[in-house]
C-alpha positions as CSV (number, residue, x, y, z in Angstrom):
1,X,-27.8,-25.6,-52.1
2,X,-31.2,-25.2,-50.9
3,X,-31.7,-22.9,-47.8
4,X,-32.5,-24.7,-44.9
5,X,-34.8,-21.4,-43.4
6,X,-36.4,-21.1,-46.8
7,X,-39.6,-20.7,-45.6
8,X,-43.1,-22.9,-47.9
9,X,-44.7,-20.8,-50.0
10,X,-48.3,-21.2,-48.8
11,X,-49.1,-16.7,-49.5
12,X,-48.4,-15.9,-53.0
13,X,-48.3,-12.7,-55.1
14,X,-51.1,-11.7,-56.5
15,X,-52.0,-9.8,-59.5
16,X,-52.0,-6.2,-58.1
17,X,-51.9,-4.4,-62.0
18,X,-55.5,-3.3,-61.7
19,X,-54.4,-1.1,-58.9
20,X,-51.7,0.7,-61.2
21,X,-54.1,3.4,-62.1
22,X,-54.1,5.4,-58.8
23,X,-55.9,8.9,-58.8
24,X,-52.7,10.5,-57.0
25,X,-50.4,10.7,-60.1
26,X,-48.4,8.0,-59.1
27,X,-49.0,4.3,-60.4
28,X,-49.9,2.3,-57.4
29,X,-50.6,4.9,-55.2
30,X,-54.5,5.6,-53.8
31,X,-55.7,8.6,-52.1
32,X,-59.6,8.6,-50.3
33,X,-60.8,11.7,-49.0
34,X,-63.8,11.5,-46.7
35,X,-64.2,15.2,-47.2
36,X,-64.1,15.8,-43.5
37,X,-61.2,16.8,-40.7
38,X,-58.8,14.1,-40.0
39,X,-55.8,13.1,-40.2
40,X,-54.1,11.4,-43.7
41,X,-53.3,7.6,-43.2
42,X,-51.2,5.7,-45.0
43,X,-50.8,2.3,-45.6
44,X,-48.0,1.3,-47.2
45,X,-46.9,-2.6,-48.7
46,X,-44.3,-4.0,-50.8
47,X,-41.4,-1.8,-49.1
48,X,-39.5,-5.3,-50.1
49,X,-40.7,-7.4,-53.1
50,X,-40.6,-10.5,-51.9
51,X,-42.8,-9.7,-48.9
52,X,-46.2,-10.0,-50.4
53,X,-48.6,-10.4,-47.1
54,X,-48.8,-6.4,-47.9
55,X,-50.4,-6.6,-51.1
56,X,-53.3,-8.7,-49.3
57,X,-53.9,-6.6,-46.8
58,X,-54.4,-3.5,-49.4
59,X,-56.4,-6.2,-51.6
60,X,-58.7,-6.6,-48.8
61,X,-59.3,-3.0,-48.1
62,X,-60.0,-2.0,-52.4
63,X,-62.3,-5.5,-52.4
64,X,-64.1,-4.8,-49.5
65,X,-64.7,-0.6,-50.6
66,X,-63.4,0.4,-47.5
67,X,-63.3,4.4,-47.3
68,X,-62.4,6.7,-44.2
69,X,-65.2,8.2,-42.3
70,X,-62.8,11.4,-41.4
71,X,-59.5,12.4,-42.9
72,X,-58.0,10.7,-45.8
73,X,-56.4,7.3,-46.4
74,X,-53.7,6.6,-48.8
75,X,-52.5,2.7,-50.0
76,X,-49.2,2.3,-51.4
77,X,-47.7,-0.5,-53.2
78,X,-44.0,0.8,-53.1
79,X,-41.8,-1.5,-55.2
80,X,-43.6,-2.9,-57.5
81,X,-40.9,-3.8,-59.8
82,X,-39.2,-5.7,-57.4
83,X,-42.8,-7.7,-56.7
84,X,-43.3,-8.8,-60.4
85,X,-39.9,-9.9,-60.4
86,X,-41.1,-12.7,-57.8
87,X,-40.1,-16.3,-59.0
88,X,-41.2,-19.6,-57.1
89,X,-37.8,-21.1,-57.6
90,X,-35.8,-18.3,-55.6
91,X,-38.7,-16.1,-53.8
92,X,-36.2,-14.1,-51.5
93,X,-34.9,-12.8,-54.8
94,X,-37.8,-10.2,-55.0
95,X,-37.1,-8.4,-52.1
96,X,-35.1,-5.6,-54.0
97,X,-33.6,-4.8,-57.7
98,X,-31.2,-2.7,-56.9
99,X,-30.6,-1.9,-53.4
100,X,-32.6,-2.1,-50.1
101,X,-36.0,0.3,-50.5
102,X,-35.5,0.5,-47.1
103,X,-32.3,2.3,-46.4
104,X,-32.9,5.2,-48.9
105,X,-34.9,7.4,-46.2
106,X,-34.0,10.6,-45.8
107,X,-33.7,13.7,-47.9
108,X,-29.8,13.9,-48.4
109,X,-29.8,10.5,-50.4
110,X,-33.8,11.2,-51.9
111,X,-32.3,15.0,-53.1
112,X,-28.8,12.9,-54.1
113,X,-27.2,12.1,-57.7
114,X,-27.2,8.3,-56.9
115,X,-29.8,6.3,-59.7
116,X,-31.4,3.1,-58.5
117,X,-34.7,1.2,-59.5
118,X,-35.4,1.5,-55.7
119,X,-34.1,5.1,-55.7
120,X,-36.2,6.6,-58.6
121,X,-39.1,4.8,-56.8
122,X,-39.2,6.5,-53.5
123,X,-38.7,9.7,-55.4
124,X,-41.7,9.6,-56.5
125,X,-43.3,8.2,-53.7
126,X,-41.8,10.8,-50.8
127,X,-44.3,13.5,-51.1
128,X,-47.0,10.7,-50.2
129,X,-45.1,10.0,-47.1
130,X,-43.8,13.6,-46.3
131,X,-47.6,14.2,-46.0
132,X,-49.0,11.5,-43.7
133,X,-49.7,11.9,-39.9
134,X,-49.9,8.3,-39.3
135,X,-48.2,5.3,-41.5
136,X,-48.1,1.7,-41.2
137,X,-45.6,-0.1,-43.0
138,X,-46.0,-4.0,-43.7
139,X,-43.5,-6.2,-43.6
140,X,-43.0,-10.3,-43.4
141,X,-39.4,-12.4,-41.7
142,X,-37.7,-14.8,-43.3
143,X,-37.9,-16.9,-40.0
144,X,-40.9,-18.5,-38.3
145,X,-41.0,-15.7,-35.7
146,X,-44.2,-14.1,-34.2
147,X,-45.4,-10.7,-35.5
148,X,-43.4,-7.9,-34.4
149,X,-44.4,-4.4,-33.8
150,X,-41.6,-2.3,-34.3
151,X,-42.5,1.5,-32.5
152,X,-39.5,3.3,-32.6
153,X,-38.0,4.5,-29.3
154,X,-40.7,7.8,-28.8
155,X,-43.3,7.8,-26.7
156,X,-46.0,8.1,-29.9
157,X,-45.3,4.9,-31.6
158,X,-45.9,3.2,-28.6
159,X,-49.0,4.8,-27.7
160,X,-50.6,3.5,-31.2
161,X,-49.1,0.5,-31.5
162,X,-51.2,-0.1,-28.0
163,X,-54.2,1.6,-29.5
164,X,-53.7,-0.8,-32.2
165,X,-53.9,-3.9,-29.5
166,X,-51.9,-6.2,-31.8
167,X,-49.7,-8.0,-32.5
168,X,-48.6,-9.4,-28.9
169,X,-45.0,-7.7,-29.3
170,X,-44.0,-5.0,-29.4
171,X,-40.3,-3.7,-29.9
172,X,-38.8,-0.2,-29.0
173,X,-36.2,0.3,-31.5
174,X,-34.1,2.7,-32.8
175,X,-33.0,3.5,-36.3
176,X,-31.6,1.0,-38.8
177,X,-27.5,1.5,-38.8
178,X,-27.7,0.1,-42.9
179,X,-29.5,3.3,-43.3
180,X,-32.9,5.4,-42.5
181,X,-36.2,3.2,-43.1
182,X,-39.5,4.5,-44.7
183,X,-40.5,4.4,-41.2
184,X,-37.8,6.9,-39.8
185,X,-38.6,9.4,-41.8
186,X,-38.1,13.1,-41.2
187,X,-41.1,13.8,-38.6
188,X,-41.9,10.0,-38.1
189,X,-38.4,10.0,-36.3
190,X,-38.8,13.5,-34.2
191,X,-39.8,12.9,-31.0
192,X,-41.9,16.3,-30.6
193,X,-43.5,15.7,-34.1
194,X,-46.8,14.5,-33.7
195,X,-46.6,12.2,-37.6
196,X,-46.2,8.8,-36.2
197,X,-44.9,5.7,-38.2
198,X,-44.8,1.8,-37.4
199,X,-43.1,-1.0,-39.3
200,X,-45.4,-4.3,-38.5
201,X,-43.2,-7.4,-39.5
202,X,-46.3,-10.2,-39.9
203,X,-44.6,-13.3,-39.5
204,X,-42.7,-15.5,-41.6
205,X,-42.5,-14.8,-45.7
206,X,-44.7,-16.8,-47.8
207,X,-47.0,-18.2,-44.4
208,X,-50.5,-18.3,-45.0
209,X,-51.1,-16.7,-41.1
210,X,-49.0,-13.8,-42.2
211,X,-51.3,-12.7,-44.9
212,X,-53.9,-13.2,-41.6
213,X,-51.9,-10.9,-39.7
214,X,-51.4,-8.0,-41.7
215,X,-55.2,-8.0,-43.1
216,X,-56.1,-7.9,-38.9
217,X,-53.2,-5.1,-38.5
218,X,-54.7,-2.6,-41.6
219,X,-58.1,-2.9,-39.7
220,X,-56.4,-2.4,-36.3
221,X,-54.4,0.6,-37.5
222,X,-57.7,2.2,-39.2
223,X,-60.1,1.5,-36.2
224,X,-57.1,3.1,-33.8
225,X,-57.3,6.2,-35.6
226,X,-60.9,6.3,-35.6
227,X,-61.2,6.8,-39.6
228,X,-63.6,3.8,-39.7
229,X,-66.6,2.3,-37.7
230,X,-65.6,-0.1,-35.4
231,X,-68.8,-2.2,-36.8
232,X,-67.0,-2.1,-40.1
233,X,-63.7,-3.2,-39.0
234,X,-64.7,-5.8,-36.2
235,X,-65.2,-9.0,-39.2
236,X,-61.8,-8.3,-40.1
237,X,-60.3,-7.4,-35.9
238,X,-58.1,-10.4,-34.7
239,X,-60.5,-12.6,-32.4
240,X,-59.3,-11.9,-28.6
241,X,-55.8,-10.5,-29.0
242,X,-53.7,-11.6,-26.3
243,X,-52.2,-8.3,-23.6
244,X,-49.5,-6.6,-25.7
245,X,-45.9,-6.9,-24.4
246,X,-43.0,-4.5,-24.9
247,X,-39.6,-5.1,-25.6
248,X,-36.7,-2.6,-25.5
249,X,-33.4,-3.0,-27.5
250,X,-30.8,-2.4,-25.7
251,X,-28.5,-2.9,-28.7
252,X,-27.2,-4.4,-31.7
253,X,-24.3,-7.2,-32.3
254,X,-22.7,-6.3,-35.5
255,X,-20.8,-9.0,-37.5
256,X,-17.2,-8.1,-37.9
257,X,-16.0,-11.2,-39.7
258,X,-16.7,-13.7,-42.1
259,X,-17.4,-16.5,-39.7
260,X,-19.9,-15.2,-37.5
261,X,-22.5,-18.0,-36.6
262,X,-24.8,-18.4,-34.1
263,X,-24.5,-21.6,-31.2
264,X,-28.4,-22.5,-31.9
265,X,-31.0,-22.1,-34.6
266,X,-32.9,-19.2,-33.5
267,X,-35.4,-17.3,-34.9
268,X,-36.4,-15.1,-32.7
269,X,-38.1,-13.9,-29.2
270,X,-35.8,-16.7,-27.3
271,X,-35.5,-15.7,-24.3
272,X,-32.1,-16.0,-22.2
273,X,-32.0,-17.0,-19.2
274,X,-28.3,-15.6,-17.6
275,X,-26.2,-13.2,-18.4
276,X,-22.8,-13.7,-20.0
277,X,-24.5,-16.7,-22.2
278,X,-22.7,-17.9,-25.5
279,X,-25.4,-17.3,-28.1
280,X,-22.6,-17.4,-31.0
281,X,-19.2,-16.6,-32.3
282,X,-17.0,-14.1,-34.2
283,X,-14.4,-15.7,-35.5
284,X,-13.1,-16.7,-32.4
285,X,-14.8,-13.7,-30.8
286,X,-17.8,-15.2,-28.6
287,X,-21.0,-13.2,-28.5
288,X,-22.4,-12.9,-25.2
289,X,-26.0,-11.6,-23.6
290,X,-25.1,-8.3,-22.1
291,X,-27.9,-9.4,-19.1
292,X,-30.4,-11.6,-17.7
293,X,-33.5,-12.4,-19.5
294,X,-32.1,-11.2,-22.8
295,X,-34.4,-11.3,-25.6
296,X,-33.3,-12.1,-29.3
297,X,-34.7,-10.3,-31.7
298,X,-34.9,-10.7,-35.8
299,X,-31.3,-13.1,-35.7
300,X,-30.6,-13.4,-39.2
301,X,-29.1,-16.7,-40.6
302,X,-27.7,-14.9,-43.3
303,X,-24.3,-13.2,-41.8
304,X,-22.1,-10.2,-43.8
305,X,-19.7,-8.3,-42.2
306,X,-20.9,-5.3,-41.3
307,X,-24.5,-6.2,-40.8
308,X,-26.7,-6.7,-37.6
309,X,-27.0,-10.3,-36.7
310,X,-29.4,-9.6,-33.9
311,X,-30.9,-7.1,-31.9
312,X,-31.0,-7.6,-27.7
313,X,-33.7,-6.5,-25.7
314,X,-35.3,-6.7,-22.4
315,X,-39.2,-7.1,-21.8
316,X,-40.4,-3.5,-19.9
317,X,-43.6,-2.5,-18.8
């Protein structure tokens, strides 16, 4: 039966095998050195297959020769074998081989015995991301939500994602309880550590304005960080960004059974009015906004035990 979420498939893969041949020793990996004092950026896409906005964005940068004016800027295509897997008659397919890219970060389960696809891959990518100061990881939803900033809880990723400007939200989160994400890793998730990570979800998979908004984040991220001319950026800058606004979890609702469901389609950034409100049920367990003006975040329409249905928030200043 046909998912009822599955989003059209308006942004499609495209051919990213002329960027195999990096000069970093890796396939698919691109260092440029400016040759001057700066800090090392990376931009990374393709953490999930099937979330193809991320090979756009890099697209754009190779197409357009864009090089840092200071420091050094690294693109990353991470799984690539999970990209050409894509096919048009079951796209969410492609976001893995394996097991989640994303939930392999940190060095006991990198230094481990345990073999993956996604496993051997981030082994050889994590001494490109042990390296960067700054890293911004693309992303899509599989719901029509807006872009999401996610920051961490620290101080740092909030100050860039505001440097940045975009997108409007912008989510104070902590780590993943499925396990540590590319963007939690080792110094990115140190609050005293000055190497700072984001993970930019762009919208919806497959939407053509996602591909529009991860193409605007790259050039936001690079002209933050001052490693190109604002002149060069501004074609590519989104056109009169609206004032950011924060968000702060406040937790997580875990599914515990088999019937979880939620009492309305949502898909995202609802906001709930009263306290004490049914958004869904357990089993028989109804789920319940902890407070007023609770925010959902990333629901997923897709419920294991064991997983996080949705995130709660609050909007902060």
């Amino acid at each position: 039966m046909r998912d009822k979420y599955q989003p059209k498939l308006e942004l499609l893969p495209i051919d990213i095998r002329g960027y195999r041949a990096g000069n970093t020793g890796i396939d698919y990996v691109h260092r440029f050195s400016s040759g001057k004092p700066g800090p090392n950026a990376l931009i990374n896409a393709l953490t999930h297959g099937n979330e193809v906005c991320g090979a756009h964005a890099l697209a754009a940068l190779f197409e357009n020769d864009i090089r840092p004016n200071r420091g050094t800027l690294t693109l990353s295509f991470a799984n690539v074998d999970a990209y050409h897997s894509f096919d048009m008659d079951n796209p969410g397919a492609s976001r893995f081989v394996d097991e989640d890219f994303n939930r392999l970060w940190s060095d006991e389960i990198l230094g481990g015995t345990r073999q993956s696809s996604e496993l051997t891959r981030a082994r050889q990518i994590q001494p490109v991301v042990a390296d960067a100061d700054f890293l911004l990881d693309l992303h899509s939803m599989h719901l029509p939500c807006p872009a999401l900033m996610l920051s961490g809880t620290a101080a740092k990723g909030r100050r860039l994602a505001n440097a940045m400007a975009v997108p409007e939200y912008v989510v104070a989160d902590p780590g993943h309880a499925a396990g540590p994400r590319l963007r939690d890793y080792n110094a990115f998730a140190e609050t005293r550590a000055e190497q700072t990570a984001l993970l930019i979800e762009c919208g919806q998979h497959w939407a053509a304005d996602t591909g529009a908004v991860a193409v605007h984040a790259v050039f936001h991220f690079l002209d933050a960080l001052g490693l190109i001319e604002t002149e060069a950026a501004a074609p590519f800058l989104a056109a009169h960004p609206p004032a950011q606004q924060m968000i702060e979890v406040v937790g997580p609702i875990t599914i515990q059974t088999e019937a979880f469901r939620f009492s309305d389609d949502y898909n995202g950034l609802e906001v709930i009015p009263k306290a004490g409100t049914i958004i869904g049920h357990d089993g028989a367990q109804p789920v319940l906004t902890p407070h007023d003006d609770c925010v959902l975040i990333m629901p997923t329409h897709r419920p294991r035990p064991g997983q996080t249905a949705v995130r709660l928030g609050k909007f902060i200043d």
